[in-house]
C-alpha positions in Angstrom: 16.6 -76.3 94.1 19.4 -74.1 95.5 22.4 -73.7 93.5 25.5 -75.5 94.6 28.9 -74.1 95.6 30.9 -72.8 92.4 33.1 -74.9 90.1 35.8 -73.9 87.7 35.7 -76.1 84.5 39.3 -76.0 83.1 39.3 -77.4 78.8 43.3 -77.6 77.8 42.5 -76.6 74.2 45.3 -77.4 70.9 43.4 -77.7 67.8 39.9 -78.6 69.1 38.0 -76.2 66.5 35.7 -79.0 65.3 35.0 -79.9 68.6 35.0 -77.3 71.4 31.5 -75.4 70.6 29.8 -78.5 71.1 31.4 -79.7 74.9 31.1 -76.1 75.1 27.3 -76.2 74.3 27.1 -79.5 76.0 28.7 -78.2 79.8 26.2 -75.7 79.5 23.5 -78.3 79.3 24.6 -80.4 82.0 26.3 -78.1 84.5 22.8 -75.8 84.5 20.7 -77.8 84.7 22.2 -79.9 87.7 22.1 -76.2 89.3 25.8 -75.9 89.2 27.2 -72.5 89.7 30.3 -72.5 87.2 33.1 -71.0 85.3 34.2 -72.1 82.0 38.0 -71.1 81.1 38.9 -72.3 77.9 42.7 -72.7 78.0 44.0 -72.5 73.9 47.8 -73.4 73.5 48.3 -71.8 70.6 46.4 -73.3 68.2 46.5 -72.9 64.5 43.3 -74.2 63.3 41.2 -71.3 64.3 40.4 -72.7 68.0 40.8 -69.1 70.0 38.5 -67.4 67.3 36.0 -70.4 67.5 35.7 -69.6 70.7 35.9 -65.9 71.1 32.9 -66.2 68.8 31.0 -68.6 70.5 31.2 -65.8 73.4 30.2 -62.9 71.4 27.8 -64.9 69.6 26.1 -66.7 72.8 26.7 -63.9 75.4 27.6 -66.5 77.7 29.6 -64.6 80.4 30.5 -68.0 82.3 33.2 -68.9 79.6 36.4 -67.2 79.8 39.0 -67.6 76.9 42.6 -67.7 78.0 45.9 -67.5 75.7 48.3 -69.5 76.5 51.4 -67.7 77.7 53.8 -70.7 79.6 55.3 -73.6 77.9 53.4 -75.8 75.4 51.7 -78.9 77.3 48.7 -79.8 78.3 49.8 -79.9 82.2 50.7 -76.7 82.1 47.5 -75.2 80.5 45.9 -76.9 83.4 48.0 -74.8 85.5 47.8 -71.5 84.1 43.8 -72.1 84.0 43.9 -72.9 87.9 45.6 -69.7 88.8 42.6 -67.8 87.1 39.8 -69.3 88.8 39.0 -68.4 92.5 35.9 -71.6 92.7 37.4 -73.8 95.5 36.6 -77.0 93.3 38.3 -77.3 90.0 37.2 -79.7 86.9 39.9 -80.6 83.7 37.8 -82.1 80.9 39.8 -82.7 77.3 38.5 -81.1 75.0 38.3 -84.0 72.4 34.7 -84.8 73.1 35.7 -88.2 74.1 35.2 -87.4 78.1 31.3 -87.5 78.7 30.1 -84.1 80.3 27.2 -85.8 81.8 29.7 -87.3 84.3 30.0 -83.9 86.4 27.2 -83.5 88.2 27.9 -87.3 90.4 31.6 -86.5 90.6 30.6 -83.0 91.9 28.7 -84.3 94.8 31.4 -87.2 95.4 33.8 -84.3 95.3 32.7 -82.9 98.6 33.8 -85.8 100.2 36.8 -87.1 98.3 38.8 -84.6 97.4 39.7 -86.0 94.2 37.6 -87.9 92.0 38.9 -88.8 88.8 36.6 -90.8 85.5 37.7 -93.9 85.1 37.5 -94.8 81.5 35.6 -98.4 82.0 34.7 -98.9 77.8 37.6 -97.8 75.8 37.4 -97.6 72.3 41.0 -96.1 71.7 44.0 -97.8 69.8 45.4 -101.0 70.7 48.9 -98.7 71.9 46.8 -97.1 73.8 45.0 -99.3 75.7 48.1 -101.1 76.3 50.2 -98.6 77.2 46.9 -97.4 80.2 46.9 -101.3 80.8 51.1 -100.9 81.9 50.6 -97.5 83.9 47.7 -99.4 85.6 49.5 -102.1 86.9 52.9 -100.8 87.4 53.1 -96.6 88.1 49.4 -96.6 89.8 48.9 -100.0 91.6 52.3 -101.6 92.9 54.3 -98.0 93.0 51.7 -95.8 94.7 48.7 -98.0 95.4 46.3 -95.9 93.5 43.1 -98.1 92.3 41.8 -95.2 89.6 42.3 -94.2 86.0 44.9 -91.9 86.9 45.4 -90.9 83.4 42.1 -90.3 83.2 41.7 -86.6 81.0 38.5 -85.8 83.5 38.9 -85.2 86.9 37.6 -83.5 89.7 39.7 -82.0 92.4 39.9 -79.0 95.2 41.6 -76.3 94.1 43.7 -76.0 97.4 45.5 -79.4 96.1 47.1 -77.9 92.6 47.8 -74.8 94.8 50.3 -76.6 96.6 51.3 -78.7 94.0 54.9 -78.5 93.5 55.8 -77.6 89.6 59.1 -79.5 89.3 56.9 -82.0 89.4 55.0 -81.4 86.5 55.7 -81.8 82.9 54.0 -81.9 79.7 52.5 -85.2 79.8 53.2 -85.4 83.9 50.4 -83.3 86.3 47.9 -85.9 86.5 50.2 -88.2 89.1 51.3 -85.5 91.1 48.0 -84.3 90.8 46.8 -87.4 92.5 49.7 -87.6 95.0 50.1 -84.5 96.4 46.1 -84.9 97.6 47.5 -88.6 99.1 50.2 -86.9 100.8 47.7 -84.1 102.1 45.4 -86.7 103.6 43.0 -86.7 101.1 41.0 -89.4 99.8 40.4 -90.2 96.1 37.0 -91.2 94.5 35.9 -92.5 91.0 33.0 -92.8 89.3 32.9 -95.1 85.6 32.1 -93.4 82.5 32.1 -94.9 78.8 35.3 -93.5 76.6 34.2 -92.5 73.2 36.0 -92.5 69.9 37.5 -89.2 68.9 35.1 -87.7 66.2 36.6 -85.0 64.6 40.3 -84.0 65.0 43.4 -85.5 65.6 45.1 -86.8 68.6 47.8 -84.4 69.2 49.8 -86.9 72.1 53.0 -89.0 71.3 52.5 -91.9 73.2 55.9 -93.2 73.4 57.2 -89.7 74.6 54.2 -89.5 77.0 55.1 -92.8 78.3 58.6 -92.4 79.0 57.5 -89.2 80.6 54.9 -90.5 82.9 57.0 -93.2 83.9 59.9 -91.0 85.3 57.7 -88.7 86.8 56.0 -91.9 89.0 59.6 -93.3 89.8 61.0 -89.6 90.5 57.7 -89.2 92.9 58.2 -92.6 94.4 61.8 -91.7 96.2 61.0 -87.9 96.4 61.4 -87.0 100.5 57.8 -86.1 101.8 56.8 -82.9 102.0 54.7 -80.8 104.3 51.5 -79.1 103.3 49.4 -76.3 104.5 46.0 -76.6 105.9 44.8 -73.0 105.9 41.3 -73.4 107.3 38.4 -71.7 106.8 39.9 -68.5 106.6 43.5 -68.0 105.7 44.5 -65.0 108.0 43.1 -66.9 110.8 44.7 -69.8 112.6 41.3 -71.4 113.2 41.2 -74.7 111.1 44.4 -73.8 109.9 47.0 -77.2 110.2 49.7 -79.2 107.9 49.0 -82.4 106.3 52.6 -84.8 106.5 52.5 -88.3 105.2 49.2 -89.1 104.3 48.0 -87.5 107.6 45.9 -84.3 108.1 46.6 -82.6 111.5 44.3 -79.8 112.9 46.7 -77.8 114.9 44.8 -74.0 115.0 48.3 -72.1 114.4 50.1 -71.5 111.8 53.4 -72.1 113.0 56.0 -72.4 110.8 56.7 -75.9 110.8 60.2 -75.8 110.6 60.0 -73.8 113.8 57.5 -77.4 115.1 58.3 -80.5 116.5 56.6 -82.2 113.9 59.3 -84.0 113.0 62.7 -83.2 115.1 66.2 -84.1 113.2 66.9 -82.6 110.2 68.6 -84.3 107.8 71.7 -83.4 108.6 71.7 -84.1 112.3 70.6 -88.0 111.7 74.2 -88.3 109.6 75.6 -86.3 113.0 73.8 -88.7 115.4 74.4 -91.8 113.5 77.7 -90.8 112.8 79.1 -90.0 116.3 76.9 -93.6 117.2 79.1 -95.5 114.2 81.9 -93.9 115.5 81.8 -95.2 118.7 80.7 -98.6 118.2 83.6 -99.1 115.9 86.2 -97.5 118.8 84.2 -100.0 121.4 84.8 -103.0 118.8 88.4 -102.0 117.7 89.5 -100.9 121.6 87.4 -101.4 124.4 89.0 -100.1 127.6 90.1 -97.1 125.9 87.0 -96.0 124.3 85.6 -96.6 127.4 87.9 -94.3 129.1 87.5 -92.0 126.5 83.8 -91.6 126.5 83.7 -91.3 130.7 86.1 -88.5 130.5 84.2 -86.4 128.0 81.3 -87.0 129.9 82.9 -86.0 133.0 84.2 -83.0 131.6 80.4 -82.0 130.2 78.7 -82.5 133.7 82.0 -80.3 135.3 81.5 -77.5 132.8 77.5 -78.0 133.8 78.4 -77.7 137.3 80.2 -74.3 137.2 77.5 -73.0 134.9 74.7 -74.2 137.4 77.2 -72.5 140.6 77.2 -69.5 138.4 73.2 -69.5 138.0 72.8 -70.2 141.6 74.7 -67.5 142.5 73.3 -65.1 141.1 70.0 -66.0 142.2 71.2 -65.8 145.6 72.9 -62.4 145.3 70.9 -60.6 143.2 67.1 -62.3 143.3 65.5 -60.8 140.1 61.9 -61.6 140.6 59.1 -59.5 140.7 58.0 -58.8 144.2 54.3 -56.1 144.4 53.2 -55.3 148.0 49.6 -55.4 149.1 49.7 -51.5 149.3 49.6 -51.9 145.0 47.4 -54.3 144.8 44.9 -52.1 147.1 45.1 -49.3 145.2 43.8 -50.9 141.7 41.0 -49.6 140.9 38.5 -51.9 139.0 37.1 -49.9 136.6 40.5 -49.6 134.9 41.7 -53.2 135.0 41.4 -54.6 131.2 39.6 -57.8 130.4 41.7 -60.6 131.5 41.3 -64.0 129.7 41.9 -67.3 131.3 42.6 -71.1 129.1 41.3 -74.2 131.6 42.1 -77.0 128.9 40.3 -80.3 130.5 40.5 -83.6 129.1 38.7 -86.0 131.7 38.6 -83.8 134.6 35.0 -84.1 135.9 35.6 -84.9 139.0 37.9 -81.8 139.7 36.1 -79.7 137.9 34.1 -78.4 140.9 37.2 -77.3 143.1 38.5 -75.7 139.9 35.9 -73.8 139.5 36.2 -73.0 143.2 39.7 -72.0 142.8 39.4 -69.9 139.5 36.5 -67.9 141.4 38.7 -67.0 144.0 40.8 -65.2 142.0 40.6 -61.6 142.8 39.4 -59.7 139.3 36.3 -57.9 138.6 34.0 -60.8 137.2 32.7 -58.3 134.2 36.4 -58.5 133.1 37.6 -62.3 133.9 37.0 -64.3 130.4 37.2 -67.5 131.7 37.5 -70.3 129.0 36.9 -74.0 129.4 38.1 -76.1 126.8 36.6 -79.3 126.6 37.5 -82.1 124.3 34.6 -83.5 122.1 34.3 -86.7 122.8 35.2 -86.3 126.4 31.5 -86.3 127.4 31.8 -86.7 130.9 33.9 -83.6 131.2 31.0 -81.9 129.0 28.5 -83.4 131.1 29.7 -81.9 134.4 30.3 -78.5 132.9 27.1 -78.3 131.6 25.6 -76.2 134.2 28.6 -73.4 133.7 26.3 -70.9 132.0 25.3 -70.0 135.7 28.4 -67.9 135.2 28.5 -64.8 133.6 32.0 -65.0 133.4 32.8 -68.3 132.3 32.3 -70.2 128.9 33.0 -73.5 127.5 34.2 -74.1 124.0 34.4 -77.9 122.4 37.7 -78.5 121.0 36.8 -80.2 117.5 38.6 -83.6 117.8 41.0 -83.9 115.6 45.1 -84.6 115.4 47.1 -84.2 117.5 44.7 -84.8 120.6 47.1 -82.2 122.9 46.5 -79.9 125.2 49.0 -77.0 123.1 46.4 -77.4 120.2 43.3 -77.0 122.5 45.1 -73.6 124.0 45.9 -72.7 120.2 42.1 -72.9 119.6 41.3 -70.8 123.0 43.7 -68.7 122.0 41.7 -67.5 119.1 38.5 -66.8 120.9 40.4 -65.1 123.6 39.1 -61.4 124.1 41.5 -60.4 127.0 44.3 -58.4 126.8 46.3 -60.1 128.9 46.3 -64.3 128.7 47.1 -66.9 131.4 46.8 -71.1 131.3 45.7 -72.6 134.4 45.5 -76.3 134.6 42.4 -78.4 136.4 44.2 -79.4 139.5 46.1 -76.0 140.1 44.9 -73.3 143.2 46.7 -70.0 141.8 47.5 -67.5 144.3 44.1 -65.2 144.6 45.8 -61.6 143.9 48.1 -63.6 140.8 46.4 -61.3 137.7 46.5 -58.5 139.6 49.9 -58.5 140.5 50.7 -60.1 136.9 49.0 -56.6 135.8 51.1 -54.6 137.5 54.4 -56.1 136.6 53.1 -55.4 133.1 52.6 -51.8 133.2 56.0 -51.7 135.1 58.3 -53.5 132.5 59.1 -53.0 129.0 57.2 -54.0 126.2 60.0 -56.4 125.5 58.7 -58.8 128.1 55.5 -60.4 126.6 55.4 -63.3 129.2 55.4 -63.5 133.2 55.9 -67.3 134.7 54.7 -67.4 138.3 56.7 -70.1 140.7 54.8 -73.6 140.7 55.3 -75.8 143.6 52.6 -78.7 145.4 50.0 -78.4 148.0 50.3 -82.4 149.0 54.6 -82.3 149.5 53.7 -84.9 152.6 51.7 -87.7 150.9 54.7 -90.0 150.4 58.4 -89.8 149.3 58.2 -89.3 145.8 56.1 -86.0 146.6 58.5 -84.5 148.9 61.4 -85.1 146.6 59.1 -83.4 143.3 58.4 -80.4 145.6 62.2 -80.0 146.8 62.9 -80.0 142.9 59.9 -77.5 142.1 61.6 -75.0 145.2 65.2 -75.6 143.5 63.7 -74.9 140.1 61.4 -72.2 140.3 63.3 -70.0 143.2 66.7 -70.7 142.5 67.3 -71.3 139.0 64.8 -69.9 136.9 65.6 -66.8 138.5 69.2 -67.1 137.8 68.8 -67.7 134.2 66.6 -64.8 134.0 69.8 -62.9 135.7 72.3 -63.9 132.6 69.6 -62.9 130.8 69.5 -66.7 129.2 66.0 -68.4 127.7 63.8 -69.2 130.3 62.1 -72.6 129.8 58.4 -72.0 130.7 56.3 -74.2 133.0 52.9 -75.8 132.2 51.1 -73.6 133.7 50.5 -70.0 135.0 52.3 -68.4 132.5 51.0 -64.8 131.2 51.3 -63.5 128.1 50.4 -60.2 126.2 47.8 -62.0 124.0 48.8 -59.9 120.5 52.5 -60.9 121.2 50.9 -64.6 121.7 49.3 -64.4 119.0 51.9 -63.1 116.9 54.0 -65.9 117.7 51.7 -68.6 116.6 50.7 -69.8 120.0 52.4 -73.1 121.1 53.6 -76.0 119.4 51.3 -78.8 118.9 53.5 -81.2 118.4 56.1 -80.8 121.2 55.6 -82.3 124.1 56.5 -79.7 126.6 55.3 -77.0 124.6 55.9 -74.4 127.2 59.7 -74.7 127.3 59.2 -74.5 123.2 57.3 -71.3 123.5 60.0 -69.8 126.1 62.9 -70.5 123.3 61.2 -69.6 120.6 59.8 -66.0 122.2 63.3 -65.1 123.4 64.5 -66.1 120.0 62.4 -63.4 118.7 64.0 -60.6 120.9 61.5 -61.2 123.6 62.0 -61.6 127.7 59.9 -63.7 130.2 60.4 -62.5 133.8 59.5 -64.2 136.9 57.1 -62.8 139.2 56.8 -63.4 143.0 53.4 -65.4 142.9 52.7 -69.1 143.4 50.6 -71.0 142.1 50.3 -75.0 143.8 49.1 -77.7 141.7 49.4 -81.9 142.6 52.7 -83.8 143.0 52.7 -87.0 141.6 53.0 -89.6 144.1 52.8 -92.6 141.6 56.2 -93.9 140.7 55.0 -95.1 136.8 52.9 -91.9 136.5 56.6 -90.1 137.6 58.5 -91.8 135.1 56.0 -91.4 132.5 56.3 -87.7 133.3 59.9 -87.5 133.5 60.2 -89.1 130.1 58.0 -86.8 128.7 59.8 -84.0 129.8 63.1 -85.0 128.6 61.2 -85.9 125.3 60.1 -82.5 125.0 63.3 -80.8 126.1 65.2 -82.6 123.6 62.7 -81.6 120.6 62.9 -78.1 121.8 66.9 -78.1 121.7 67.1 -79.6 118.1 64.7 -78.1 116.3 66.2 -74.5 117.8 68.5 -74.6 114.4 71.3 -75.2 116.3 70.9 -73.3 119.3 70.2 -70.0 117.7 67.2 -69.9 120.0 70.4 -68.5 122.2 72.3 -65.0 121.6 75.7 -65.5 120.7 76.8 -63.9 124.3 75.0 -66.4 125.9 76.2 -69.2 124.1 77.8 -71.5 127.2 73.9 -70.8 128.1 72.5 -72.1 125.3 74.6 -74.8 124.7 74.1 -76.0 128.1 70.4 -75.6 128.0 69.7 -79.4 126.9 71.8 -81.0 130.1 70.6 -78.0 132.5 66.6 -79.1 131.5 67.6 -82.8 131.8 
């Protein structure tokens, strides 16, 4: 029988002498022989009746090197021994037993194999022999702090638990007290997304020793702590993933709900949620404000608010004449001539990797392919990447047959939350070997010599610009109305006024697609947001918030307009959606220099 993943077994020791050899003895029994690969720390709060020397010579004595004995050296508590004993193990599962003897050891071995699925699972003490307080005061905490305030079905009080140690890691202290870690134990692994598990065990009568709790302090205590956890905002935790200098895996967990995002964005810097406190009293305030003027004085208010908006959409206008103007005047864009592209030679091009996330594209897929193959770049450096969604098994189906390509290989995005095609890229991103990193989408036809001239607008600009956006525009602008009216915009947008924002040197709002990046300086900027909805535009603030530039290059790339008027507004709504995460959760525009603030601040009516 192989042994199983390692455990840290945690005993909060004050005045156990009379009983601590003998769990001691007794873990050692059980643990071994369930083929448990464990750590005992013995946690002693200062005891007086000769606890720490029983057990320093139960260690000498035995020659047991899997019992560590720790002195206590925070405050006096139980919660807090717990604490301290968690910080010295390294095991990713952690165990607390009492060390009263009135916990059953034998119980260990079931709740460690429950423990790999629940990430809590906690004894519930089914036969209790304890005093009449005491049983009534577990009865109250059952039925009033566990059940009806946070809906927890398990001893939560319970002094033997099982838990992973990534839960107390991120346990917030001010939540803890003497008496007080065992519900924010519990409810910090709720608000990660974990689920709890239980198993029944028989409480015994205390033996030898004393009880050392005040139940009436440890009552009020608990009590407080459940009602100061109950109206406590929600907090967001870290998933770190298998590794935790890698962004594979990695994700937050925010109201009961684990999201896989493969970055580890800041989340303050995410669209995971998008007001901040203080804007909602802004919003709500402005929203009062007028509602009461519409109430008190109608016409005026009225008058009011159409002249304010006038005046916004003028001061828009002569921003938008100054952009255009300078795009006409002074065209910044990166133009490279045939003659430079001729004289590349292959054998010094760097590998060049390529993110195709698909979610239900089978029947593109083959004219993608078709277009990604007539890009011009050695095939011994393209590192193509197809990023299929599991689950999406007709995409997987159809690309089954991609191993014919040497330079082409499909990954299967684990499914997970949020399904989006910024976390699929953040997962690509991470098995990206190129130097240089573009996104192509299934329905775009890039511009055969786009890499190469991406390439050589690289090695001709500073380091400072880390990404080059290509123009966009449609290959079906005749099909109906709506499509000749998208590609007018897409002309407007990509030749006129992305290139005059670029000239005021202003944050340039990325499109979806055929963007390149320096892949380190992607990397070092977590990748894209998974929660925003037009993650590009994100990524385009949030890089030029760092100090970095985005430049245009004279390459096109054509993709297909929507001719579909719901699909359109769908889209449209999105966008705006996006753009208006992006502009809040800049912090107030500081994704904007200071010089540039008429830029900045006009940023969220420009996108719109």
């Amino acid at each position: 029988m192989s042994i199983m993943e390692k455990l840290d077994v945690i005993i909060p020791t004050y005045n156990e002498a009379d009983n601590i050899v003998s769990l001691l003895e007794k873990l050692k029994e059980v643990l071994y022989g369930a083929k448990i690969d464990y750590t005992v720390f013995v946690v002693d709060d200062h005891s007086t009746d000769g606890t720490y020397q029983k057990v320093d010579s139960y260690i000498t004595s035995s020659k047991d090197q899997r019992v560590k004995l720790l002195s206590k050296k925070g405050k006096q508590g139980k919660a807090y021994s717990i604490l301290e004993g968690s910080r010295a193990g390294i095991s990713p599962f952690i165990a607390m037993i009492d060390g009263d003897l009135q916990y059953p050891p034998e119980a260990l071995p079931e709740m460690y194999k429950l423990v790999q699925e629940n990430a809590v699972v906690v004894a519930n003490r089914k036969t209790n022999k304890s005093s009449l307080l005491r049983r009534v005061g577990s009865k109250v905490n059952h039925l009033v702090f566990e059940r009806f305030l946070h809906g927890f079905k398990c001893d939560t009080q319970s002094g033997l638990k099982i838990f992973r140690k990534e839960i107390i890691d991120q346990l917030d202290e001010s939540e803890v007290s003497a008496w007080t870690l065992d519900m924010p134990l519990l409810n910090t692994a709720k608000q990660m997304g974990f689920s709890v598990g239980s198993v029944d065990i028989d409480f015994s009568d205390r033996k030898k020793g004393k009880s050392k709790i005040n139940f009436v302090k440890a009552g009020i205590e608990i009590a407080k702590g459940s009602l100061a956890l109950k109206v406590k905002k929600p907090r967001i935790y870290k998933i770190l993933g298998a590794e935790s200098d890698k962004p594979l895996g990695a994700g937050v967990a925010y109201k009961s709900r684990r999201f896989i995002t493969h970055t580890h964005l800041p989340h303050d810097l995410s669209a995971l949620y998008t007001l901040t406190g203080w804007q909602k009293v802004g919003i709500v305030s402005i929203l009062t404000l007028v509602s009461l003027g519409l109430f008190l004085n109608l016409k005026m208010t009225a008058i009011t608010l159409v002249a304010l908006l006038s005046l916004i959409y003028f001061l828009d206008l002569i921003f938008s004449l100054r952009v255009l103007l300078k795009s006409l005047h002074f065209p910044p864009e990166i133009k490279i001539s045939e003659k430079e592209i001729e004289a590349l030679k292959d054998n010094n091009l760097p590998i060049y990797s390529i993110l195709c996330p698909l979610y239900k594209e089978a029947e593109i897929l083959p004219h993608f392919i078709d277009a990604i193959n007539a890009i011009d770049w050695p095939k011994d450096k393209f590192d193509v990447i197809f990023l299929l969604e599991e689950g999406d098994e007709a995409t997987i189906k159809a690309a089954g047959w991609l191993g014919y390509y040497s330079h082409i290989r499909t990954l299967i995005v684990p499914n997970s939350q949020p399904k989006t095609k910024p976390k699929a890229c953040n997962f690509g991103l991470a098995y990206a070997k190129g130097e240089y990193l573009v996104i192509y989408d299934a329905e775009d036809r890039p511009d055969p010599h786009q890499l190469k001239k991406s390439y050589l607008a690289f090695q001709a600009l500073s380091e400072k610009v880390i990404c080059l956006q290509c123009k966009l525009n449609y290959y079906n602008p005749n099909h109906n109305l709506l499509t000749r009216l998208f590609t007018a915009e897409y002309s407007l947008w990509f030749d006129l006024i992305l290139p005059g924002l670029q000239s005021i040197e202003s944050v340039i709002p990325l499109g979806g697609t055929s963007n390149h990046f320096r892949t380190e300086k992607l990397r070092e900027l977590h990748g894209w947001d998974p929660f925003n909805v037009t993650e590009d535009c994100d990524l385009g603030a949030r890089l030029f918030k760092k100090g970095y530039k985005t430049a245009l290059i004279d390459s096109t790339t054509y993709e297909e307009a929507n001719s579909r008027v719901r699909s359109w507004i769908r889209q449209r709504s999105r966008w705006i959606k996006g753009y208006i995460q992006t502009y809040y959760r800049s912090q107030n525009g500081v994704y904007f220099s200071k010089s540039n603030s008429l830029a900045g601040h006009a940023f969220l009516l420009f996108t719109l």
